[in-house]
C-alpha positions in Angstrom: 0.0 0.0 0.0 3.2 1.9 0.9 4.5 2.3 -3.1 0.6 3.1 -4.2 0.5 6.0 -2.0 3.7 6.8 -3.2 2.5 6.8 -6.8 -0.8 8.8 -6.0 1.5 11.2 -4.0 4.2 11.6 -7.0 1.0 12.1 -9.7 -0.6 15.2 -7.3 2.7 16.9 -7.2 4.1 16.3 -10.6 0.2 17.4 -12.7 0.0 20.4 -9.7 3.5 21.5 -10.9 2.6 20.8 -14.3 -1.1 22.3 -14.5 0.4 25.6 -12.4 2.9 26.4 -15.4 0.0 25.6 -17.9 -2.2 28.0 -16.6 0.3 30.5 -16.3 0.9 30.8 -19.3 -2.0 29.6 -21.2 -5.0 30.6 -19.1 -7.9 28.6 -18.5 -8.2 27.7 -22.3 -8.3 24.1 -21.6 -11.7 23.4 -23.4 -11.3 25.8 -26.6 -7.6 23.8 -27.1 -9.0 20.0 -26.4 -11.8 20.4 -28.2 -10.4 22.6 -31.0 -7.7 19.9 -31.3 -10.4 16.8 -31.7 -12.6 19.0 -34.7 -8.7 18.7 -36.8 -9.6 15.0 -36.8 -5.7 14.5 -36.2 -3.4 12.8 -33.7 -4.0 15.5 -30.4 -7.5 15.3 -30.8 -7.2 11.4 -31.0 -5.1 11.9 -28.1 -7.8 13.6 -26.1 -11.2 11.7 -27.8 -9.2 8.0 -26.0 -8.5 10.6 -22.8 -12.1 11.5 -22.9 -13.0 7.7 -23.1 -10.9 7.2 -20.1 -12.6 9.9 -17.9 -15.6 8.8 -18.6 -14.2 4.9 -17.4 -13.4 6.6 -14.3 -16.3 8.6 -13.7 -18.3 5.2 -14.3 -16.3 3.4 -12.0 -17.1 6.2 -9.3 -20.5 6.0 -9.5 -20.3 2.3 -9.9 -18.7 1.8 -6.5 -21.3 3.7 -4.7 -23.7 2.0 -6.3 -24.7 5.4 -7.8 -26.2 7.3 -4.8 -26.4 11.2 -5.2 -22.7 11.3 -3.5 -21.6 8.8 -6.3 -22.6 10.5 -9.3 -21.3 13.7 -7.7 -18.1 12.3 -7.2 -18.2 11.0 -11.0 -18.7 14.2 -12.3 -15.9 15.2 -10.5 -13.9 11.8 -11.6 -14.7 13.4 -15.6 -13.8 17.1 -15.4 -11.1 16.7 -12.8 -9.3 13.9 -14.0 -6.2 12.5 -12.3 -6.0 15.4 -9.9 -9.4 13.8 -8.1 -9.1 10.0 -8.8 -5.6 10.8 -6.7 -7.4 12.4 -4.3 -9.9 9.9 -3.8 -7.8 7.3 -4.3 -5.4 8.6 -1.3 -8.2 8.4 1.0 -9.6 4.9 0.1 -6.1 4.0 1.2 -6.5 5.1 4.3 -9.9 4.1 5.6 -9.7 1.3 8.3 -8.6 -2.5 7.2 -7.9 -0.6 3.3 -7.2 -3.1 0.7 -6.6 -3.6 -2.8 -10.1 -5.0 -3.8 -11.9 -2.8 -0.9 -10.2 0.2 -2.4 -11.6 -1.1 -6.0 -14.9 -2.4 -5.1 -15.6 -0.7 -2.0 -16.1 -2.2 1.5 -20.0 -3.0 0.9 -19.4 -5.7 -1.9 -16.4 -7.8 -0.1 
């Protein structure tokens, strides 16, 4: 569990160094650029169409695991627009609920 929170720890710091720069010198023009790059029909926007795919994967998942209460398909919306910066996040504090697992942390507590 040690090296996973490790990892987790190592993605928050390296995208929050990483998204800082962007934004200072690019602005918040995330959505004009991702989605301006997937209307060229050309590699970057193939890029971020499969990273789409994959949000939406996580944002499932989410929801999934809390059997998609309210709190669960809040959390999922957070999973798609926020990316790596909340799956970290959440997945930092699965690890350290009580008696954390692997498949607990995957399938939450209530399915074991």
């Amino acid at each position: 569990m040690l090296a996973f929170r490790v990892m987790l720890g190592l993605i928050l710091i390296i995208l929050s160094a990483y998204t800082g720069k962007v934004l200072s010198t690019d602005g918040l023009t995330l959505f004009q650029v991702f989605f301006g790059d997937m209307a060229k029909l050309q590699w970057p926007g193939q890029f971020n169409l499969d990273f789409m795919f994959m949000l939406s994967l996580s944002a499932v998942w989410v929801a999934w695991r809390s059997r998609f209460s309210a709190k669960g398909i809040g959390l999922a919306v957070l999973a798609f627009f926020l990316g790596s910066a909340f799956l970290g996040v959440y997945l930092m504090i699965l690890s350290f609920q009580p008696g954390a697992t692997g498949k607990s942390i995957l399938i939450g507590t209530d399915r074991e």
